[in-house]
MMTF fields as JSON, N, C-alpha, C and O atoms, coordinates in Angstrom:
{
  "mmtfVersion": "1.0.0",
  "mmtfProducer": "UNKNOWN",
  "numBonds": 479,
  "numAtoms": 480,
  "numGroups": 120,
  "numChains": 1,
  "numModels": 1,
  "chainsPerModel": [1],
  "groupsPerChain": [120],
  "chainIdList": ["A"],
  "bondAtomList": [4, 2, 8, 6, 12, 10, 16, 14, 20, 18, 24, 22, 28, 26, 32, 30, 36, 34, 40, 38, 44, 42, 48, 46, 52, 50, 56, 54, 60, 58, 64, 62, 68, 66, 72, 70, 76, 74, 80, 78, 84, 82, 88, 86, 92, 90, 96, 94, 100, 98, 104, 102, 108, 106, 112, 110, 116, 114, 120, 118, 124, 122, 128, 126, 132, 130, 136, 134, 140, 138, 144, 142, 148, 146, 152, 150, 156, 154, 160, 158, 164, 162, 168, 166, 172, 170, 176, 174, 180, 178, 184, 182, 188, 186, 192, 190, 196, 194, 200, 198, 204, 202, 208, 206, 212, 210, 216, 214, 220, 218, 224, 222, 228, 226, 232, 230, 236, 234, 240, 238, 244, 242, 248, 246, 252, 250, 256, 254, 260, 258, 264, 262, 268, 266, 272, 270, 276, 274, 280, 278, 284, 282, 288, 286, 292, 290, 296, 294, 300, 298, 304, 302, 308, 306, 312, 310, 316, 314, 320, 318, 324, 322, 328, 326, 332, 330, 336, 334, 340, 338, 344, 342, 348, 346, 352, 350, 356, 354, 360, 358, 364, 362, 368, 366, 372, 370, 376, 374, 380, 378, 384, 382, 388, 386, 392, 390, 396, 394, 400, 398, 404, 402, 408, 406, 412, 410, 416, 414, 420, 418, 424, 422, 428, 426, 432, 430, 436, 434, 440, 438, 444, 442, 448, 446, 452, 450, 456, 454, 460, 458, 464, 462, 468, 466, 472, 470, 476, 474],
  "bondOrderList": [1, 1, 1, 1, 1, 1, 1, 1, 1, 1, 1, 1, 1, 1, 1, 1, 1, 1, 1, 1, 1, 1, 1, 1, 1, 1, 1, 1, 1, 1, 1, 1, 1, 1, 1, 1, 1, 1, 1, 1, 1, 1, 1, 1, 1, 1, 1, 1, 1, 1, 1, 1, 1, 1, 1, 1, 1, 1, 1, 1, 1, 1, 1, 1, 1, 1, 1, 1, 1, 1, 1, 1, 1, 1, 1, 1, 1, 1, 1, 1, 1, 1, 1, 1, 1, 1, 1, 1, 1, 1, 1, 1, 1, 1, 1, 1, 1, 1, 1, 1, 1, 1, 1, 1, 1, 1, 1, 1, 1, 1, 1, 1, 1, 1, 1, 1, 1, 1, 1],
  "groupList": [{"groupName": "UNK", "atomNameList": ["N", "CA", "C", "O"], "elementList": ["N", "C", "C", "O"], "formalChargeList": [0, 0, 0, 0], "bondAtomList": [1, 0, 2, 1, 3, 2], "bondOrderList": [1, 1, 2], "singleLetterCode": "X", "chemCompType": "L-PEPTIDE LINKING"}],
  "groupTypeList": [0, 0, 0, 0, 0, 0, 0, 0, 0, 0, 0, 0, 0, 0, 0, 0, 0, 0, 0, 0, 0, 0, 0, 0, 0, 0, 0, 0, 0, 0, 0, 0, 0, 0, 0, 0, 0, 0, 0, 0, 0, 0, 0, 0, 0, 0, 0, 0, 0, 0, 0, 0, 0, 0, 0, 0, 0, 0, 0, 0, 0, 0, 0, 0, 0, 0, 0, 0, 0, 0, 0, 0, 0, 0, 0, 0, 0, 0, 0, 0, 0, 0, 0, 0, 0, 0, 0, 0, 0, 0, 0, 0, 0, 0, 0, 0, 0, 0, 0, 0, 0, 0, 0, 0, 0, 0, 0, 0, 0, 0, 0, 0, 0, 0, 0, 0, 0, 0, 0, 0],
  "groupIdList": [1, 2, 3, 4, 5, 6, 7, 8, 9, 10, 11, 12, 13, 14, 15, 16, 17, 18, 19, 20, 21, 22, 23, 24, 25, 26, 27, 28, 29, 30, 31, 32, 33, 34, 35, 36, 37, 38, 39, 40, 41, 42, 43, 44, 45, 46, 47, 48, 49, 50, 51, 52, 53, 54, 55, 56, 57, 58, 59, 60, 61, 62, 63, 64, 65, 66, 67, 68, 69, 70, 71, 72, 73, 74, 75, 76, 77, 78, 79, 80, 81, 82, 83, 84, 85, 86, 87, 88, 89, 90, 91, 92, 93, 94, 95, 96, 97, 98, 99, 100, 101, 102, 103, 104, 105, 106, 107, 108, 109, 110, 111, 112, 113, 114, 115, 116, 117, 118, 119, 120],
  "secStructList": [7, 2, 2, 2, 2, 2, 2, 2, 2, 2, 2, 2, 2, 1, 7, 7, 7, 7, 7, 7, 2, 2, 2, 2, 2, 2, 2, 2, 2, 2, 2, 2, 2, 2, 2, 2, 2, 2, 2, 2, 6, 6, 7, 7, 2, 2, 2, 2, 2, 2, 2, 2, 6, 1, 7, 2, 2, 2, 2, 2, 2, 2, 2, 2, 6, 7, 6, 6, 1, 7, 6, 6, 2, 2, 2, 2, 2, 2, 2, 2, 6, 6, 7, 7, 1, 1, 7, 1, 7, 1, 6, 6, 6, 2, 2, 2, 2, 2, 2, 2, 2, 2, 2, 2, 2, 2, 1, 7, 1, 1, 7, 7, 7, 7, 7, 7, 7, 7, 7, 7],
  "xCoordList": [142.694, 142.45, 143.274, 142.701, 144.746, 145.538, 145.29, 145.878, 144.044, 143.584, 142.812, 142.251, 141.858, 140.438, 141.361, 141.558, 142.267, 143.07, 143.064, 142.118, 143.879, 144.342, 143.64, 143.93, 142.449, 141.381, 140.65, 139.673, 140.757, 140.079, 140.658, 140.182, 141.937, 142.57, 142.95, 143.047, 143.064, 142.957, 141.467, 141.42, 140.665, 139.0, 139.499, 139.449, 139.788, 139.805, 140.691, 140.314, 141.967, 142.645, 142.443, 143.24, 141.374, 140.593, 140.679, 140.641, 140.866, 140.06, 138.597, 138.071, 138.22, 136.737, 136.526, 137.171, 135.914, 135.15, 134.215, 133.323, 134.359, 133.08, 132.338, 132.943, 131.912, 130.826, 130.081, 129.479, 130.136, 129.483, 127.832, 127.54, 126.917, 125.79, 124.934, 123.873, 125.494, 125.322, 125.185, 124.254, 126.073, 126.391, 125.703, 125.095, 125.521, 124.48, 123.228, 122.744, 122.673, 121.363, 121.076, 120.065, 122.046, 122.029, 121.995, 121.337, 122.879, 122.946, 121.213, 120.755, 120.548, 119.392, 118.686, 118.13, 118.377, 117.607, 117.535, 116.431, 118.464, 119.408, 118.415, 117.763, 118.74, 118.18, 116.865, 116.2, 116.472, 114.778, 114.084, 112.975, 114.956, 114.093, 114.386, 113.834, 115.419, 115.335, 114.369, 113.468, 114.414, 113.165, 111.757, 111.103, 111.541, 110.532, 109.824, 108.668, 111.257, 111.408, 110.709, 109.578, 111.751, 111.924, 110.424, 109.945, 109.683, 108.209, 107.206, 106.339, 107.673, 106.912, 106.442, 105.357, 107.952, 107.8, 107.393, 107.662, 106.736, 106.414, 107.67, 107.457, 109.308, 109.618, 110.35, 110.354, 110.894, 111.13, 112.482, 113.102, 113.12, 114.533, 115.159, 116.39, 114.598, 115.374, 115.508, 116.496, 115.016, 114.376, 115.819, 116.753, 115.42, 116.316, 117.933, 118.776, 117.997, 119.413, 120.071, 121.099, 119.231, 119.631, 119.974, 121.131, 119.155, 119.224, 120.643, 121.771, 120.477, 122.409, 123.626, 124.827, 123.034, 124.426, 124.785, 125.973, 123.775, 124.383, 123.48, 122.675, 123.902, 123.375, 122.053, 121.939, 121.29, 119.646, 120.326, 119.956, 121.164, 122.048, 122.326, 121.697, 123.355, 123.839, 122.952, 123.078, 121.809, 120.743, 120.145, 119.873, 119.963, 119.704, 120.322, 119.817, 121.747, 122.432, 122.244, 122.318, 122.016, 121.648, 120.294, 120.117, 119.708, 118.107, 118.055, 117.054, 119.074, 118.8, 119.294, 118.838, 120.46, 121.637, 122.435, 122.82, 123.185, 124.649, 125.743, 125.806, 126.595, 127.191, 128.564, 129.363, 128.815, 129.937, 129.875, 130.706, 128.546, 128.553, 128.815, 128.081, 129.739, 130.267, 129.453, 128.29, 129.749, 129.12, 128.773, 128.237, 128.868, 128.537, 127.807, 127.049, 127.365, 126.346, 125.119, 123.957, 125.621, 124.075, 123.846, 122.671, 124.376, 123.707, 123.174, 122.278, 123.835, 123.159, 121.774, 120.819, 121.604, 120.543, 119.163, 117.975, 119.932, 119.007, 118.385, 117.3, 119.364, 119.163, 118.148, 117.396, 118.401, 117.721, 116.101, 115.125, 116.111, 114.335, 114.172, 113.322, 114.679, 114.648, 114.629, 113.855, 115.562, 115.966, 116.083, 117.27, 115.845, 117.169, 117.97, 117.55, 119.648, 120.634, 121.209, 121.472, 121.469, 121.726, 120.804, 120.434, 120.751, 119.737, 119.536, 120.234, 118.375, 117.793, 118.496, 118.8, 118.706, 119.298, 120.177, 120.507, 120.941, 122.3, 122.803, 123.416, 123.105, 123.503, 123.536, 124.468, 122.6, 123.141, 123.605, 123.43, 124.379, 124.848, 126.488, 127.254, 126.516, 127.769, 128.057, 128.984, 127.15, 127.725, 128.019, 128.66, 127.61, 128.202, 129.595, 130.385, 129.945, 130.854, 132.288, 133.498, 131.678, 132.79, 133.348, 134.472, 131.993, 131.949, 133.163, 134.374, 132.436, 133.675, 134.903, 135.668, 135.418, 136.933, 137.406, 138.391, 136.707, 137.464, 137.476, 138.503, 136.39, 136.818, 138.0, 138.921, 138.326, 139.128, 140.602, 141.646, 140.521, 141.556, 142.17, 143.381, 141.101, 142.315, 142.884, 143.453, 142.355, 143.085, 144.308, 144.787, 145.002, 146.084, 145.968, 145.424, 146.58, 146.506, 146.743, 146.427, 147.177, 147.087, 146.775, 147.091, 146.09, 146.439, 147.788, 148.33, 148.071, 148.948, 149.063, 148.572, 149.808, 149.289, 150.313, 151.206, 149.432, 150.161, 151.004, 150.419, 152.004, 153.043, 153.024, 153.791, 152.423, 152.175, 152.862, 152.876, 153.818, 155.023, 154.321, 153.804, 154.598, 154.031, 155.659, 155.941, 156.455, 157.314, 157.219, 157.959, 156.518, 155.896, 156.916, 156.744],
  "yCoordList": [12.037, 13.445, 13.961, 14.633, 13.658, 14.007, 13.577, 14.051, 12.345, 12.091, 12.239, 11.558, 12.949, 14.256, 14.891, 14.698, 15.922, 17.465, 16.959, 17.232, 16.324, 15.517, 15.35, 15.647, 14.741, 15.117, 15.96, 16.089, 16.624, 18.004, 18.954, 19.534, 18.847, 19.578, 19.062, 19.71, 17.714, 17.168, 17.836, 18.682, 17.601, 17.878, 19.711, 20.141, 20.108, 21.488, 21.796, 22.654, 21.267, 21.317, 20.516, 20.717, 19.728, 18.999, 20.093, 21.057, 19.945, 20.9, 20.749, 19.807, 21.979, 21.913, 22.032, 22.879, 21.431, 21.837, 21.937, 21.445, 23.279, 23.851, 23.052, 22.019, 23.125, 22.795, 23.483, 24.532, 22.865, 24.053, 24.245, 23.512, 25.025, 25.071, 23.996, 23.543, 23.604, 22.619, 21.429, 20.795, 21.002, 19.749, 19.889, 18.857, 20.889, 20.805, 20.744, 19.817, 20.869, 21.009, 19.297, 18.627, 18.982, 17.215, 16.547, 15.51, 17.147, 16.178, 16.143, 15.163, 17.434, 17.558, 16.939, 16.031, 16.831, 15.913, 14.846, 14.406, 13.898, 12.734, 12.002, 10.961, 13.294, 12.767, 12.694, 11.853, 13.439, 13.844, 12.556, 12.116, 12.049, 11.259, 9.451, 8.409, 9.723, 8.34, 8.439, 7.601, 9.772, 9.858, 9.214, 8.246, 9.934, 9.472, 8.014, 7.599, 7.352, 5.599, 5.225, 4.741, 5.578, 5.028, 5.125, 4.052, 6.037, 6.292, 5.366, 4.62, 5.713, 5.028, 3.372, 2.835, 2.732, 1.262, 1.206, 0.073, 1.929, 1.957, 1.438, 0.552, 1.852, 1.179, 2.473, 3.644, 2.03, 3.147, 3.103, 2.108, 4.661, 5.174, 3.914, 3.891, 3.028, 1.917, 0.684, 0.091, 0.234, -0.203, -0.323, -1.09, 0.483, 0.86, 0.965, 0.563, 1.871, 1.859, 0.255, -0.013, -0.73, -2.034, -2.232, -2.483, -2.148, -3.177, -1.966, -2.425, -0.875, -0.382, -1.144, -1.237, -1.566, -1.295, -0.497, -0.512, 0.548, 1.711, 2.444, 1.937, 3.426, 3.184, 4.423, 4.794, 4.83, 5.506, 7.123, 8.098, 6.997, 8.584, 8.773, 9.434, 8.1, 7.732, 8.531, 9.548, 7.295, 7.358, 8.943, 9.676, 9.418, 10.596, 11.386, 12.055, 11.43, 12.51, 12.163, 13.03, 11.206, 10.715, 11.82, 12.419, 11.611, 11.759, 13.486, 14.149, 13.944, 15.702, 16.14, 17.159, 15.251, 15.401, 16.093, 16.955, 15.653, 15.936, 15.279, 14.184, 16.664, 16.073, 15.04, 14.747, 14.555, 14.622, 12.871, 12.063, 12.667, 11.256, 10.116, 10.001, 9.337, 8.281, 7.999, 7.644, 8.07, 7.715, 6.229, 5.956, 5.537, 4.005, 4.107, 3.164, 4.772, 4.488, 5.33, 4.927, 6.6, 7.012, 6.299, 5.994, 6.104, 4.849, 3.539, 3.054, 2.842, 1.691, 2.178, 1.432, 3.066, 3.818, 4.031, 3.789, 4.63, 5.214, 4.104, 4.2, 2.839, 1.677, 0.694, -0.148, 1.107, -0.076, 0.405, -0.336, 1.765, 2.406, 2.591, 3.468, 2.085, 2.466, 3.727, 4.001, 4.733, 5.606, 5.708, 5.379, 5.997, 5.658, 6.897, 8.032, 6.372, 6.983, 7.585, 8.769, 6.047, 6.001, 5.274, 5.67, 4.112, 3.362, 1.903, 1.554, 1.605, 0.638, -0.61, -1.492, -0.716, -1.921, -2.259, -2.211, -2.837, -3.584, -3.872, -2.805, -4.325, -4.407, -2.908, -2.268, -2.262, -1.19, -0.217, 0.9, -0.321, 0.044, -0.53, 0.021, -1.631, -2.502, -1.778, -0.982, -2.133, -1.656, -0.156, 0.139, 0.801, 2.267, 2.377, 3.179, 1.734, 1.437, 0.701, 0.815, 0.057, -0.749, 0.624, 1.039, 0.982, 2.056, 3.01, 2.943, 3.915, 4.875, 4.77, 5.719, 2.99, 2.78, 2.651, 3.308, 1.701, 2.238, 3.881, 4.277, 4.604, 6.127, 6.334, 6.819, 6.196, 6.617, 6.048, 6.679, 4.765, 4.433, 5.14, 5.186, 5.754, 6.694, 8.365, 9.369, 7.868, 9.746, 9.499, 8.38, 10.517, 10.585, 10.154, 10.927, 8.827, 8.713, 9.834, 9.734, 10.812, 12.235, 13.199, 13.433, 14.03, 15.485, 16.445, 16.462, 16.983, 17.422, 19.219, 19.727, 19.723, 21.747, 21.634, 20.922, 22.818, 23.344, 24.212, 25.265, 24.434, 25.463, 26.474, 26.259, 27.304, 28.699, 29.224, 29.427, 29.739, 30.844, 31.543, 31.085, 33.16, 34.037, 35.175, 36.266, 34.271, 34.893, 35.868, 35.71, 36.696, 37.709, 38.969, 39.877],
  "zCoordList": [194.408, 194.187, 193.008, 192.15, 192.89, 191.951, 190.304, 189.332, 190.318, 188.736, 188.831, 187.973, 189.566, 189.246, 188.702, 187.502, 189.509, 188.542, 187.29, 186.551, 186.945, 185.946, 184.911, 183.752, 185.422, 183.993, 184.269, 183.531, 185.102, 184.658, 183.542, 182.566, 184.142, 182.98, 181.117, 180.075, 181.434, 180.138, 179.824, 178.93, 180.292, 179.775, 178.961, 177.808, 179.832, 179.399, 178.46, 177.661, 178.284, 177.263, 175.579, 174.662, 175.482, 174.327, 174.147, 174.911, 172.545, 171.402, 170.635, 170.042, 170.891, 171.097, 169.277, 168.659, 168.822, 167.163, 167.234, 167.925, 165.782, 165.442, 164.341, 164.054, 164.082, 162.998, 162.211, 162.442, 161.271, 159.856, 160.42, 161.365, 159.989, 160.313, 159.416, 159.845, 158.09, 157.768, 157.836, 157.339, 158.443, 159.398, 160.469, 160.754, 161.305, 162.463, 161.541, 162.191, 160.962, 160.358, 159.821, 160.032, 159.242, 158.905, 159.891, 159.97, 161.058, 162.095, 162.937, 163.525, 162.771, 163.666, 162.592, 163.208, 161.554, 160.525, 160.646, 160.325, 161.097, 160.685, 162.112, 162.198, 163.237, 164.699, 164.619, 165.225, 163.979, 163.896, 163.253, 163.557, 162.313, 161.774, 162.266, 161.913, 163.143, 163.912, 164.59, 164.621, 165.424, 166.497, 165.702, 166.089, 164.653, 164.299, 163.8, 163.877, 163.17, 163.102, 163.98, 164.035, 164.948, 166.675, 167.012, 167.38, 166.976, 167.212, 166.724, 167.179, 165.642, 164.568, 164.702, 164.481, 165.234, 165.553, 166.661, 167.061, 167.659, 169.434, 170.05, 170.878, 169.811, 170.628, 171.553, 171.176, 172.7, 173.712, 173.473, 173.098, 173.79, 173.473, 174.212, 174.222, 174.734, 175.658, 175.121, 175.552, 174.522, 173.67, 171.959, 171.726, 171.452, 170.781, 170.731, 169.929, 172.257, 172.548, 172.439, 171.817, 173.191, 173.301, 171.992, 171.656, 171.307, 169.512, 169.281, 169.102, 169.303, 168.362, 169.493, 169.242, 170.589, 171.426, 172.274, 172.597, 172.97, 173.41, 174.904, 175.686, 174.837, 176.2, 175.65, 174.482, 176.643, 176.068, 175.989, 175.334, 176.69, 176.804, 175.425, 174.599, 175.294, 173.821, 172.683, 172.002, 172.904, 171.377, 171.864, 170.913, 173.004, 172.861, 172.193, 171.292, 172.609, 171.173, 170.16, 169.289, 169.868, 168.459, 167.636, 166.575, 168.723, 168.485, 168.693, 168.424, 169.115, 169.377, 168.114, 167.597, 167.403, 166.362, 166.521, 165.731, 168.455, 168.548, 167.28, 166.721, 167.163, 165.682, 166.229, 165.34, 167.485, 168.376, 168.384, 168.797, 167.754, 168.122, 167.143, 166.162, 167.34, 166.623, 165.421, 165.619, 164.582, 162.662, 162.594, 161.521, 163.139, 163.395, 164.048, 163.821, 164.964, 166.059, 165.304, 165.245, 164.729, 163.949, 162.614, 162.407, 162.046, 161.141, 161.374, 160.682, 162.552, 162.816, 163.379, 163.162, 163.91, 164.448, 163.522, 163.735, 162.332, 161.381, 160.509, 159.935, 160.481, 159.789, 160.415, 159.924, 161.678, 162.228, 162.222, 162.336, 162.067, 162.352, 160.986, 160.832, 159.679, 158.525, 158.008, 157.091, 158.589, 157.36, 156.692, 156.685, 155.584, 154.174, 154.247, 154.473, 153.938, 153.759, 152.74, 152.531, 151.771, 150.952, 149.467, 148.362, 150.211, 149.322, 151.004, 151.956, 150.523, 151.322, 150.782, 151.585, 149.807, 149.541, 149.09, 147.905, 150.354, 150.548, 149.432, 149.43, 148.494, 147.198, 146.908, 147.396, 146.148, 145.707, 146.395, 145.91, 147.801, 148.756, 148.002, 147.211, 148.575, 147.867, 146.642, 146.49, 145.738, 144.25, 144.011, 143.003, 144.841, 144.807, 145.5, 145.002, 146.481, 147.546, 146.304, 146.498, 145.217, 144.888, 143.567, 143.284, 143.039, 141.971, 142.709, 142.5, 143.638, 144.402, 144.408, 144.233, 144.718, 145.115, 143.82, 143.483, 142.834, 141.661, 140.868, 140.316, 140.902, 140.619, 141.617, 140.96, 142.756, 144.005, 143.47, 143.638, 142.805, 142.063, 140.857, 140.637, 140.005, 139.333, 139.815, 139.386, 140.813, 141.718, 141.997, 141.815, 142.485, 142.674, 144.557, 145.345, 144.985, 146.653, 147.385, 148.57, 147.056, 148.301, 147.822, 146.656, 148.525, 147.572, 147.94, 149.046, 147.14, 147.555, 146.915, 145.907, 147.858, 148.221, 146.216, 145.757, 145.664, 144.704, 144.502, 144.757, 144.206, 144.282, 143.148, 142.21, 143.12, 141.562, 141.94, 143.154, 141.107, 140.894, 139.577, 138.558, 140.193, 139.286, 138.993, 139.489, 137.955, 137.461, 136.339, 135.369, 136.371, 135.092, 135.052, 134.239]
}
């Protein structure tokens, strides 16, 4: 009985995030169009769930575009019913991925807050 309370109250004490309306809008896109993959190939939310790994609950948030749900699990998702994301092909997937880290290489590793003094 005492680790019911227990996570009850952990449950309630999580911090809840908001989300841009933006991000909800990608995320319901993102779902929409697995759904439609998913359709597309006749296979059942069960079906599917198996091939990412996950359980049919799961791919449902996927598929409503809860934004809450693991970024690995909606891409393998979207990949596997052929979305395109980024680019379909693996290579030029790679070669943007390698492009990035070297731009990412001449940044500065953190950002860091600026300090303006307005001594006038």
């Amino acid at each position: 009985m005492l680790n019911h309370v227990k996570s009850y109250i952990l449950g309630v004490m999580r911090r809840v995030h908001s989300y841009s309306r933006g991000t909800i809008e990608v995320a319901a896109l993102l779902g929409a169009r697995v759904r439609e993959g998913r359709l597309a190939r006749r296979w059942t939310q069960a079906e599917l769930a198996d091939r990412v790994g996950v359980s049919s609950d799961t791919l449902g948030k996927v598929e409503r575009g809860e934004p809450t749900v693991a970024l690995g699990i909606a891409i393998e998702a979207a990949r596997l019913v052929g979305v395109p994301l980024f680019s379909e092909d693996d290579l030029r997937v790679s070669l943007d991925r390698d492009l990035t880290v070297a731009r990412l290489a001449l940044l500065p590793a953190r950002a860091r807050t600026r300090h303006v003094t307005n001594d006038f």
